[in-house]
Backbone as CSV, one residue per row, in Angstrom:
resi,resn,N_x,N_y,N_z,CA_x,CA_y,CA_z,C_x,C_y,C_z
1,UNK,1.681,147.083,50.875,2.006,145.651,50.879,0.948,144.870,51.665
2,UNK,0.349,143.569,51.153,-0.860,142.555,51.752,0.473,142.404,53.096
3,UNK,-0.435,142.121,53.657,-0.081,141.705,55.564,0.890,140.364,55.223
4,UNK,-0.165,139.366,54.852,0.394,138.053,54.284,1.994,138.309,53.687
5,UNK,2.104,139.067,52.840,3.451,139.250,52.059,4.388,139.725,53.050
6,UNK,3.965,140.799,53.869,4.426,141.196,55.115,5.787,140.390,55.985
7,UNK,4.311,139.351,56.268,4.899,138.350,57.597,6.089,137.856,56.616
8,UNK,5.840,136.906,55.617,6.771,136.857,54.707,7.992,136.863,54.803
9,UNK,7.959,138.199,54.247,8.608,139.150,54.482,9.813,139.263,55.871
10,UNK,9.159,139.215,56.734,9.669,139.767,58.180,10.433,138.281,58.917
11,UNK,9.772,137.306,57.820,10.153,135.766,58.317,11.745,135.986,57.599
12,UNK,11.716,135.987,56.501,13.206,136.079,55.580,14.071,136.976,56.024
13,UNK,13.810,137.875,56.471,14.852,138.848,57.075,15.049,138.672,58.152
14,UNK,14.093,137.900,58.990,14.404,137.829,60.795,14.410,136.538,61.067
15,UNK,13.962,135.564,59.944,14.301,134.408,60.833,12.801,133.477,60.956
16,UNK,12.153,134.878,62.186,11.162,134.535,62.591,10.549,135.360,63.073
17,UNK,9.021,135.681,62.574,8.545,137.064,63.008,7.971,136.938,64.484
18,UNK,7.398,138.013,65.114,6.701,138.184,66.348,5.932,139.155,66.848
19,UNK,4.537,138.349,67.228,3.284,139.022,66.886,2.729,138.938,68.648
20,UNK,2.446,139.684,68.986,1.614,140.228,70.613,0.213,140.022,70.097
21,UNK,-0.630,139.303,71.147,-2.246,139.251,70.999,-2.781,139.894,72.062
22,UNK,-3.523,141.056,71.468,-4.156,141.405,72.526,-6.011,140.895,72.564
23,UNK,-6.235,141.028,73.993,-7.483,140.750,74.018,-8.322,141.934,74.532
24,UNK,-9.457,142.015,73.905,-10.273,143.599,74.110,-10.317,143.321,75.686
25,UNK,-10.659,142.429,75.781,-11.227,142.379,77.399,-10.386,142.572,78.741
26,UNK,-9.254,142.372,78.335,-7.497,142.253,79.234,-7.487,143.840,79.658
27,UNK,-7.284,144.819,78.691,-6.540,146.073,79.392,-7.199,147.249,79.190
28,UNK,-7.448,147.910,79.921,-7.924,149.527,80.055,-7.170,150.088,78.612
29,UNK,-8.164,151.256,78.226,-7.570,152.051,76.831,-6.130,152.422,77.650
30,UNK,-5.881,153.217,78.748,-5.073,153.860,79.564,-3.465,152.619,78.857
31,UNK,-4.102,151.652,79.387,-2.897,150.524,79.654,-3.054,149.946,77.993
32,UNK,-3.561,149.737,77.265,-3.146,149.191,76.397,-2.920,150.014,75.338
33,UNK,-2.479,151.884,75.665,-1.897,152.168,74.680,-0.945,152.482,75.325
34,UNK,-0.053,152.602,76.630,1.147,152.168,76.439,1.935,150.918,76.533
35,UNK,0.985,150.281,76.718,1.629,148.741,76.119,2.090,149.123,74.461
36,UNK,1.355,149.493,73.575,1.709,149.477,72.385,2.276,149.857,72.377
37,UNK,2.733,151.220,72.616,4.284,152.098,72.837,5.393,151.261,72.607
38,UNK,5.088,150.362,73.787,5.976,149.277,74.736,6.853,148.949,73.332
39,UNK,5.752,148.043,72.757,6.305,146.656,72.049,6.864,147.014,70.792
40,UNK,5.745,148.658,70.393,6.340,149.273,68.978,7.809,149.978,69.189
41,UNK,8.243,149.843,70.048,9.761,149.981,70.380,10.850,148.892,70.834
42,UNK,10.020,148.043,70.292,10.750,146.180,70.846,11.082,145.513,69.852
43,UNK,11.060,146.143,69.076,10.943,145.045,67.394,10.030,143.798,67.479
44,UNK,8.555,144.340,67.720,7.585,143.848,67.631,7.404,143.350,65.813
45,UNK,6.737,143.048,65.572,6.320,142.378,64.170,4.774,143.503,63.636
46,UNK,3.772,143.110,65.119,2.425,143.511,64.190,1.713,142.659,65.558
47,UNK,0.112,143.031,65.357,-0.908,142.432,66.756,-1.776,141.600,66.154
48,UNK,-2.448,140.852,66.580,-3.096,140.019,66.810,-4.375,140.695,67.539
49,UNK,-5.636,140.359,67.300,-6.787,141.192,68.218,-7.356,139.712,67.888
50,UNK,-8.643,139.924,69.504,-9.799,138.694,69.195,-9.137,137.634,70.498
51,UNK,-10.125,137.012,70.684,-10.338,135.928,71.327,-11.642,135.472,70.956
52,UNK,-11.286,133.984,71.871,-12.527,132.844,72.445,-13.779,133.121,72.657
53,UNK,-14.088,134.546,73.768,-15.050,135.122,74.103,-14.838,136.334,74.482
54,UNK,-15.318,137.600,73.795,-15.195,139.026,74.812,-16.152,139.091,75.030
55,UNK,-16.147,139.870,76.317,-17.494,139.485,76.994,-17.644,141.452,77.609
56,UNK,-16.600,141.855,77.902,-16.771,143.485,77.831,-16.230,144.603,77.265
57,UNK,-15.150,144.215,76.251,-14.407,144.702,75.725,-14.984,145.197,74.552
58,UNK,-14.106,146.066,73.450,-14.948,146.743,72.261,-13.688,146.397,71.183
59,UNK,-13.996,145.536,70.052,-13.109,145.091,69.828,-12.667,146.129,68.736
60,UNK,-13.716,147.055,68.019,-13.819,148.152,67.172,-12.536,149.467,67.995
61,UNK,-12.875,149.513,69.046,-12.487,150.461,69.735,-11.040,150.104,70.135
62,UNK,-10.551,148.959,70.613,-9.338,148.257,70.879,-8.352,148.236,69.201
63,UNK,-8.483,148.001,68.117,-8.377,147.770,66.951,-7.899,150.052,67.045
64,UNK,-8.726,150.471,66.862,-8.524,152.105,66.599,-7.807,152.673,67.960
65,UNK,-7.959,152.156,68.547,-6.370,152.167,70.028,-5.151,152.002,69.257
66,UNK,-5.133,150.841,68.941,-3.668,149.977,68.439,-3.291,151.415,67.106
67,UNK,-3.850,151.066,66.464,-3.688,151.916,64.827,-3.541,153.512,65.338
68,UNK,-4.171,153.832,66.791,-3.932,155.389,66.931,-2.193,155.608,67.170
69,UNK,-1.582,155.047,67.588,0.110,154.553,68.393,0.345,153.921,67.375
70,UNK,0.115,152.851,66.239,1.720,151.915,66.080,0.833,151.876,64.803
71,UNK,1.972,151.710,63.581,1.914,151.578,62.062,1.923,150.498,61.888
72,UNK,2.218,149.160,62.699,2.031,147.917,62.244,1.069,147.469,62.351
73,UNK,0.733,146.218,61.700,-0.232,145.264,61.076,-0.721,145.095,62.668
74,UNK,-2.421,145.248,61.887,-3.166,144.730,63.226,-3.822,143.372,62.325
75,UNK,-4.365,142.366,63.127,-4.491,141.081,62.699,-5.675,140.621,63.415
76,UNK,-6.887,140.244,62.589,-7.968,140.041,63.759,-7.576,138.325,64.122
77,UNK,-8.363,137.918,65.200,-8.194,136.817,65.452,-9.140,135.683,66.140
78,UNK,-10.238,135.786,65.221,-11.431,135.706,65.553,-11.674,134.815,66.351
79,UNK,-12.127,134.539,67.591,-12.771,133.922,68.039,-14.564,133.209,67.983
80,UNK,-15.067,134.332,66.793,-16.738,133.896,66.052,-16.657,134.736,65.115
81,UNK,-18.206,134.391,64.637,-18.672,135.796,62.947,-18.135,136.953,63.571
82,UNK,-18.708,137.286,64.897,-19.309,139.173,65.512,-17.895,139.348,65.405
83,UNK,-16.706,139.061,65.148,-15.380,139.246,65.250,-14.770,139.392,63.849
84,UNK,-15.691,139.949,62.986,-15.002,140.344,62.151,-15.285,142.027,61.585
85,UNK,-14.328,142.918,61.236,-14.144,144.187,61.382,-13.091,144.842,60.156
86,UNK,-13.754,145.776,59.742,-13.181,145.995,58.562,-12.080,147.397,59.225
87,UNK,-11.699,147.476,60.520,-11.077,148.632,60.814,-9.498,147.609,60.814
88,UNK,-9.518,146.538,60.937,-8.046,145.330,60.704,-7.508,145.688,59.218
89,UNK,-6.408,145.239,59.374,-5.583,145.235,58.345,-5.953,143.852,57.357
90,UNK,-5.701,142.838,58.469,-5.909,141.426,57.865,-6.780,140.561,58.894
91,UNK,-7.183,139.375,58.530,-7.780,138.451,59.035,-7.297,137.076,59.252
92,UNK,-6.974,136.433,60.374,-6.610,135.391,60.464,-8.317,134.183,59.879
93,UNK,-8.446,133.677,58.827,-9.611,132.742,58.512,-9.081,131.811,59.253
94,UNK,-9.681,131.139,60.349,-9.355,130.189,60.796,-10.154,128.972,60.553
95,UNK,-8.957,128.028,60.192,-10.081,126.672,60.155,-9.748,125.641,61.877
96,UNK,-10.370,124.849,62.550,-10.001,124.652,63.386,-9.707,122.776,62.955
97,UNK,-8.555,122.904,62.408,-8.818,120.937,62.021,-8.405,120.150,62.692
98,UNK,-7.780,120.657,64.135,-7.392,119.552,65.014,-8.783,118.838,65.792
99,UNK,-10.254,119.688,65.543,-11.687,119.332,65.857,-12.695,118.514,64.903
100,UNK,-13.583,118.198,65.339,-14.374,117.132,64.820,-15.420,117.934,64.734
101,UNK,-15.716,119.606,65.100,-16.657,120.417,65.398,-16.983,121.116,63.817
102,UNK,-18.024,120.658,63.226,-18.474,120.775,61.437,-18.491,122.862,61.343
103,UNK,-18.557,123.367,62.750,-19.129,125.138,62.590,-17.759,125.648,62.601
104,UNK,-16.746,124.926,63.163,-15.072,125.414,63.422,-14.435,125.118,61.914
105,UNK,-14.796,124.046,61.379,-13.959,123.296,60.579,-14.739,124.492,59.013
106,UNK,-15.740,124.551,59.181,-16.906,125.730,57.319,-17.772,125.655,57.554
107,UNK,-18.454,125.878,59.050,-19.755,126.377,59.052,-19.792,127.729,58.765
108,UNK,-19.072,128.121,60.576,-18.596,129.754,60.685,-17.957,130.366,59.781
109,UNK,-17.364,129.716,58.606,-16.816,130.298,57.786,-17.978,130.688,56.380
110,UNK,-18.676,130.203,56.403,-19.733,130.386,55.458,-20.440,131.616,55.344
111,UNK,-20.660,131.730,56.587,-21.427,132.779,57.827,-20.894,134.297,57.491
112,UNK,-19.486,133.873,57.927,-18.686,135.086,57.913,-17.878,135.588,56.544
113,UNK,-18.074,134.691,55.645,-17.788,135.366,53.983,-18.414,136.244,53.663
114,UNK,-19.478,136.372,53.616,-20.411,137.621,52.881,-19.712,138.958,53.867
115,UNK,-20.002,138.839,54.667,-19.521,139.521,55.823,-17.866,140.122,55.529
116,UNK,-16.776,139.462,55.500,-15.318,139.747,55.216,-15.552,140.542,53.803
117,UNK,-16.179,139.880,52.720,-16.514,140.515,51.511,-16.618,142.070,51.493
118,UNK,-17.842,142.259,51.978,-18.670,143.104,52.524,-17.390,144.506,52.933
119,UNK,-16.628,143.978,53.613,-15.372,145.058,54.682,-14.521,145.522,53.904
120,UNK,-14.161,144.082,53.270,-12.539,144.224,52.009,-11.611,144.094,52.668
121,UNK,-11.826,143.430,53.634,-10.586,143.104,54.719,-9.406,141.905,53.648
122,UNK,-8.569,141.929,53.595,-7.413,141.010,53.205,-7.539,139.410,54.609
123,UNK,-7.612,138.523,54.235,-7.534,137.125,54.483,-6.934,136.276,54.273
124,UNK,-6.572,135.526,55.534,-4.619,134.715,55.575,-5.738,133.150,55.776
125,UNK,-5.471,132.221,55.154,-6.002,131.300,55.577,-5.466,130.460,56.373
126,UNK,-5.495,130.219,57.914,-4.553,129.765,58.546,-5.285,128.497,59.413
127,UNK,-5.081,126.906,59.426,-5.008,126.190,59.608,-4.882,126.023,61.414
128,UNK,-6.206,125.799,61.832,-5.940,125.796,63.533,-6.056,124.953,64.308
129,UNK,-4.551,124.136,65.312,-4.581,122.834,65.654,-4.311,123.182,67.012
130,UNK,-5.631,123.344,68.069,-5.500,123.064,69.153,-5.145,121.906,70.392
131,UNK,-3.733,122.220,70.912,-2.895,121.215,71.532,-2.974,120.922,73.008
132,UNK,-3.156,120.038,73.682,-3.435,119.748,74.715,-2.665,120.564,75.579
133,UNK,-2.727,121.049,76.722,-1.673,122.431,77.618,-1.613,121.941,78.923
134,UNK,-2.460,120.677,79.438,-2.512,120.287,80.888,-3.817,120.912,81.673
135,UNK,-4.061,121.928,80.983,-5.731,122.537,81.638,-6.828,122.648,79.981
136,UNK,-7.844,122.544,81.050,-9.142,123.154,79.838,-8.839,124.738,79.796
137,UNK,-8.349,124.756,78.172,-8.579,126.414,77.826,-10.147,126.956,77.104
138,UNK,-10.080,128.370,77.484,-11.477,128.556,77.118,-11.042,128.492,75.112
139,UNK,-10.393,128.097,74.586,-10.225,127.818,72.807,-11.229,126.749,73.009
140,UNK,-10.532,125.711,73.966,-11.035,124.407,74.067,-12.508,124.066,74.699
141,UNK,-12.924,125.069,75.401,-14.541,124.827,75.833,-15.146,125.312,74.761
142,UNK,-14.675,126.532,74.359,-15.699,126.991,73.604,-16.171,126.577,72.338
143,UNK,-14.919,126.049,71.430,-14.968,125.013,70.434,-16.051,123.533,70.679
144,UNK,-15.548,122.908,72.196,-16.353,121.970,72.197,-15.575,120.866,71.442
145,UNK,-14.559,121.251,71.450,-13.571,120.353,70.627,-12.460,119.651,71.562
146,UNK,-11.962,118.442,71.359,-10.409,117.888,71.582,-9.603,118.495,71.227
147,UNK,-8.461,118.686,72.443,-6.935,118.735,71.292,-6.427,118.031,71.114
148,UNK,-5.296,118.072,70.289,-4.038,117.244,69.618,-3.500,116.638,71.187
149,UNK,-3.216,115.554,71.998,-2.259,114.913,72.661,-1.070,115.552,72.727
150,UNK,-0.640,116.204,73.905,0.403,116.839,73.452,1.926,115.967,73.170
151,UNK,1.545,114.651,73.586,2.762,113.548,73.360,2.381,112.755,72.321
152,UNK,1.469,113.254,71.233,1.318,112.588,69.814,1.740,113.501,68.460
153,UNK,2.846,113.972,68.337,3.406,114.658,67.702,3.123,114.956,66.264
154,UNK,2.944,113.434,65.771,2.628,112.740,64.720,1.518,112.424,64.198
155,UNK,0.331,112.831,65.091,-1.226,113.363,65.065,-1.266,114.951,64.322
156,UNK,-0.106,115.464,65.198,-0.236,116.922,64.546,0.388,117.281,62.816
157,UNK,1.600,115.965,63.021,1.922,116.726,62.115,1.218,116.510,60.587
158,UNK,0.799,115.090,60.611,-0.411,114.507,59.880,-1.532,115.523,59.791
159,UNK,-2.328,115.962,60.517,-3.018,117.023,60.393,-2.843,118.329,59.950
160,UNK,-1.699,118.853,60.034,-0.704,120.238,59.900,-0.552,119.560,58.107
161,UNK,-0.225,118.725,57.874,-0.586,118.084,56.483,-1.181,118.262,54.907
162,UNK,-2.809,117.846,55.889,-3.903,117.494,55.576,-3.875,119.310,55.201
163,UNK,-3.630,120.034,55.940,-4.053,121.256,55.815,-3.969,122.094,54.763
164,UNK,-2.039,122.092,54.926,-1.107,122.321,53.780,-1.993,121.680,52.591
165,UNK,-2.194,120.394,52.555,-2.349,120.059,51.090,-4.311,120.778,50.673
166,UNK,-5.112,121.185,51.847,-6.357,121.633,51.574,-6.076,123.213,50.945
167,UNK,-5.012,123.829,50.895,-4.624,125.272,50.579,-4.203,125.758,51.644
168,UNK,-4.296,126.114,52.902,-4.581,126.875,53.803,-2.615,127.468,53.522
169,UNK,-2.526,128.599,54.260,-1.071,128.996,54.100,-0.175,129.175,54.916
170,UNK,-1.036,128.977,56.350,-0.165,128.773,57.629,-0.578,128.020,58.289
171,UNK,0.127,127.136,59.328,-0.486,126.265,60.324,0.057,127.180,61.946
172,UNK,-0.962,127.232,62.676,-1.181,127.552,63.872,-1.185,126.605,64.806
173,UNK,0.006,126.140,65.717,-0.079,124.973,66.718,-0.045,125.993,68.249
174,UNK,-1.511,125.826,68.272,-1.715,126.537,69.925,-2.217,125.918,71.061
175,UNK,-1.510,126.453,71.693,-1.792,125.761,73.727,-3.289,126.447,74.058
176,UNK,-3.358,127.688,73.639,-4.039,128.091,74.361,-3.982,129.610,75.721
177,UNK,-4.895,130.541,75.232,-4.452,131.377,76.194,-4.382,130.795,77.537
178,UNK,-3.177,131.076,78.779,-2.739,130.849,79.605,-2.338,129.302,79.306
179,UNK,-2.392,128.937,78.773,-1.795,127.357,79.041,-1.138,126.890,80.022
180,UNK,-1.032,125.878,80.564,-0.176,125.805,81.505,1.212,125.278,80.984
181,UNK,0.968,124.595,79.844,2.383,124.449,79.240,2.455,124.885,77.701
182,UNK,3.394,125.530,77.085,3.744,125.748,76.023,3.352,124.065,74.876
183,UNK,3.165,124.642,73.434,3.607,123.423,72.436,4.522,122.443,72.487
184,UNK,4.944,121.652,72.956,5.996,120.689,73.059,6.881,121.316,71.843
185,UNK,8.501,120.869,72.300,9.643,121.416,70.898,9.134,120.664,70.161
186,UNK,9.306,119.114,70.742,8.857,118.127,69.751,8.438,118.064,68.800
187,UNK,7.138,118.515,68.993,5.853,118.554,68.107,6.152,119.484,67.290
188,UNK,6.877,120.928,67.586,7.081,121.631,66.707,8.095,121.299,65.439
189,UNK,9.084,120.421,66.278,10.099,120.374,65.347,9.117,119.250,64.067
190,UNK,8.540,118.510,64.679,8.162,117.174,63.576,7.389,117.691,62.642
191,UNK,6.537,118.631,63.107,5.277,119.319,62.190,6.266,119.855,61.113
192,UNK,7.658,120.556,61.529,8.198,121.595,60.467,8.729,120.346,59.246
193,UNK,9.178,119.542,60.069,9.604,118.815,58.941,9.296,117.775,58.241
194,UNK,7.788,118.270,57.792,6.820,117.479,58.031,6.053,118.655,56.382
195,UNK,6.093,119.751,56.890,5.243,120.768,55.956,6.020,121.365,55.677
196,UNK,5.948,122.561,54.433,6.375,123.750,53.995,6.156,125.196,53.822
197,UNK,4.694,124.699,55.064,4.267,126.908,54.928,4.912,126.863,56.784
198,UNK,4.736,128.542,56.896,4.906,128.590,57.933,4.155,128.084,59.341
199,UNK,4.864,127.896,60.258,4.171,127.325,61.708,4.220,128.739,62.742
200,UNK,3.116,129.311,62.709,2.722,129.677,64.092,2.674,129.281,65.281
201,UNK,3.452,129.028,66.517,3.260,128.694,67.612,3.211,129.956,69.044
202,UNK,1.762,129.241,69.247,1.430,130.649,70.823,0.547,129.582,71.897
203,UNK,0.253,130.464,72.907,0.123,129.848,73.961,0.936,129.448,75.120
204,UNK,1.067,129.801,76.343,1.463,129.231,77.289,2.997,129.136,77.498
205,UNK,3.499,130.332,76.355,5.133,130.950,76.223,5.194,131.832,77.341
206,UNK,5.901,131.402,78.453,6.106,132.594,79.174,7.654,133.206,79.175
207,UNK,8.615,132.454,78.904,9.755,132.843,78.797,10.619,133.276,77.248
208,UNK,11.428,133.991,77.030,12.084,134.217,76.012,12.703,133.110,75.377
209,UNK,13.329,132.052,76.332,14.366,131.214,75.784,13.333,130.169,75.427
210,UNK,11.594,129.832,76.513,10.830,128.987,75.478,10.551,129.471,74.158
211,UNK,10.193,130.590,74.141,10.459,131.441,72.395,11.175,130.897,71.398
212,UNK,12.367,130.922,71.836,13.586,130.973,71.331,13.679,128.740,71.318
213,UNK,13.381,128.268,71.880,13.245,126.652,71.885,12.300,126.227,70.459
214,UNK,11.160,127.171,70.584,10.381,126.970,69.566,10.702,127.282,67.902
215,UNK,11.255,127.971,67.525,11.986,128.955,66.706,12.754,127.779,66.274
216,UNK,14.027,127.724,67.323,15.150,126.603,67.028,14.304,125.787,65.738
217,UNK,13.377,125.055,66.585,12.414,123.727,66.271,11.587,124.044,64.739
218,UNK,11.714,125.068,64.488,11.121,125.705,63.226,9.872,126.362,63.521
219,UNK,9.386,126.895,64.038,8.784,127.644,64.234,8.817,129.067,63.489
220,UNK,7.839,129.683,62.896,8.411,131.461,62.176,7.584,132.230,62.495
221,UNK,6.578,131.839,63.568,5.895,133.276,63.993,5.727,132.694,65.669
222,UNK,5.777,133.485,66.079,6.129,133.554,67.965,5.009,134.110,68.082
223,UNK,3.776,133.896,68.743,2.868,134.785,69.689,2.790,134.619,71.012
224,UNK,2.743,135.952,71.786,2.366,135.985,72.896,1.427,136.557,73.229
225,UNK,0.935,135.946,74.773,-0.447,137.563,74.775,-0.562,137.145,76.568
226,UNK,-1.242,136.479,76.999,-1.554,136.010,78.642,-0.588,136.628,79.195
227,UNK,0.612,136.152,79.232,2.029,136.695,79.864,2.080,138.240,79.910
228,UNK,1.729,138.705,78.837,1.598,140.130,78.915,0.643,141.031,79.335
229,UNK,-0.407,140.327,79.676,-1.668,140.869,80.358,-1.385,141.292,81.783
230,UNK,-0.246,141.306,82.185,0.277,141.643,83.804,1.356,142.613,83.419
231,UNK,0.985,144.110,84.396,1.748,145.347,83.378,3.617,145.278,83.757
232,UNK,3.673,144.454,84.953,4.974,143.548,85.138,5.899,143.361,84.431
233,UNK,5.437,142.630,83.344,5.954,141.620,82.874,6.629,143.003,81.496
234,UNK,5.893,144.126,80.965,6.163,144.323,79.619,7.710,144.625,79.178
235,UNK,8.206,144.960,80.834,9.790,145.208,80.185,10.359,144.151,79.406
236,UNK,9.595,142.669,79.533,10.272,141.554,78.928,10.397,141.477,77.483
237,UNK,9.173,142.618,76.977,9.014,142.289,75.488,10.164,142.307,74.819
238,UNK,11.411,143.194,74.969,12.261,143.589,74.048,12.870,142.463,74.306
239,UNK,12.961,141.641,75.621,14.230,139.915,75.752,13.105,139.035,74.773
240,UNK,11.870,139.028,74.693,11.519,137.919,73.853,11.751,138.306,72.645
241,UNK,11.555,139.984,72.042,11.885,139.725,70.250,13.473,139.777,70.317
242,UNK,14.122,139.700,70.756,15.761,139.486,70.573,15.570,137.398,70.701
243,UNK,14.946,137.236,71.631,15.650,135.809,71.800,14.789,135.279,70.601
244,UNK,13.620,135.532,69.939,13.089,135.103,68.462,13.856,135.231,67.188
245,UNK,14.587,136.271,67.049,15.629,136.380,66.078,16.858,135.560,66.160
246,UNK,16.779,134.330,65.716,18.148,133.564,65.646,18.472,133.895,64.424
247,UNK,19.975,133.708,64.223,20.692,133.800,63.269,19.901,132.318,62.121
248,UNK,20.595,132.275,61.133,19.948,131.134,59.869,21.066,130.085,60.575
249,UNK,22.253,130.664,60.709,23.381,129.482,60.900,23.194,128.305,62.041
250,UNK,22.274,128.544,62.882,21.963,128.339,64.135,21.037,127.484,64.309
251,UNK,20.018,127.290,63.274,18.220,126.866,63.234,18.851,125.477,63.189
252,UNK,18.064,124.638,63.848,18.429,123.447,63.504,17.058,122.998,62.233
């Protein structure tokens, strides 16, 4: 089964799926294969790989970590071209349209076609609207881009839009690794009812019940990743994929 059909998939039966990002650069092989353990016993969804910038990490090597432990979908998540890898399942194509930046929006994507071709990697085209969080995230330096206002709701959802109607098949409303604040409900709720593919929301979730706020709001894919970069925290995974699964009767 394509990844894409997957999530789908995992959205209709659960509600709302939920995806862990890891970053090559965050955890020792040691620690980030029993993190995977962790989460592949949490009713995890599938991973997320990639960032903004790795700067010592091996993202080849992190990718054949994950896949050595857990049968679910690994998901690259590119942060540039050098970030793309035919050892992934799928590819998040990101367009970045909450920016004015021409290499975010089909430069880098030009770049990196021959390249995805080349692998035979499967490709989700997903729509990327970086949201203001209260700090500069490195999404946001490194882009060189603005975000969305996080009290202009109606910026996003106009844009989240524009997207939908360019093809793309998911919209991504992110804070940002570490954010200091999560996506506004707000914004989430207006964007949903607003479009008809799914909304990704990550960044700056540190709690289950913000999870679970977002979801309410329409939200169908939950990511986390910062929060979990502290080996602390992983007993939490199994309270965030329980508090992501709401019932249908419940969603507002």
């Amino acid at each position: 089964m394509k990844v894409y059909s997957y999530l789908l998939n995992r959205i209709e039966e659960k509600k709302a799926a939920y995806l862990i990002l890891i970053d090559p650069d965050k955890l020792s092989e040691e620690q980030l294969l029993e993190f995977i353990k962790i989460c592949d016993n949490s009713d995890v969804d599938g991973y997320l790989v990639g960032g903004s910038l790795i700067t010592a990490g091996d993202l080849e090597k992190t990718i054949d970590n994950i896949k050595s432990v857990s049968k679910l979908p690994t998901i690259l998540f590119p942060g540039s071209v050098n970030q793309v890898n035919g050892k992934a399942d799928a590819l998040f194509y990101l367009s970045l349209l909450s920016g004015r930046n021409p290499e975010h929006l089909i430069g880098n994507h030009v770049i990196a076609a021959p390249l995805i071709k080349k692998v035979g990697i499967e490709t989700i085209s997903v729509g990327y609207l970086l949201i203001e969080s209260g700090k500069t995230t490195t999404a946001e330096y490194m882009s060189g881009t603005k975000p969305i206002p996080a009290h202009k709701p109606q910026i996003a959802a106009a844009t989240a839009l524009a997207g939908e109607y360019l093809g793309v098949k998911m919209i991504y409303l992110e804070a940002g690794s570490g954010a200091d604040n999560p996506v506004p409900v707000e914004m989430v709720s207006i964007v949903s009812k607003v479009i008809s593919i799914p909304i990704i929301v990550g960044g700056g979730i540190k709690t289950p019940q913000q999870a679970e706020e977002r979801v309410r709001a329409g939200a169908k894919i939950i990511v986390t990743g910062n929060y979990f970069e502290n080996s602390s925290n992983w007993d939490k995974v199994k309270e965030f994929s329980k508090a992501i699964r709401i019932k249908k009767s419940f969603l507002v």
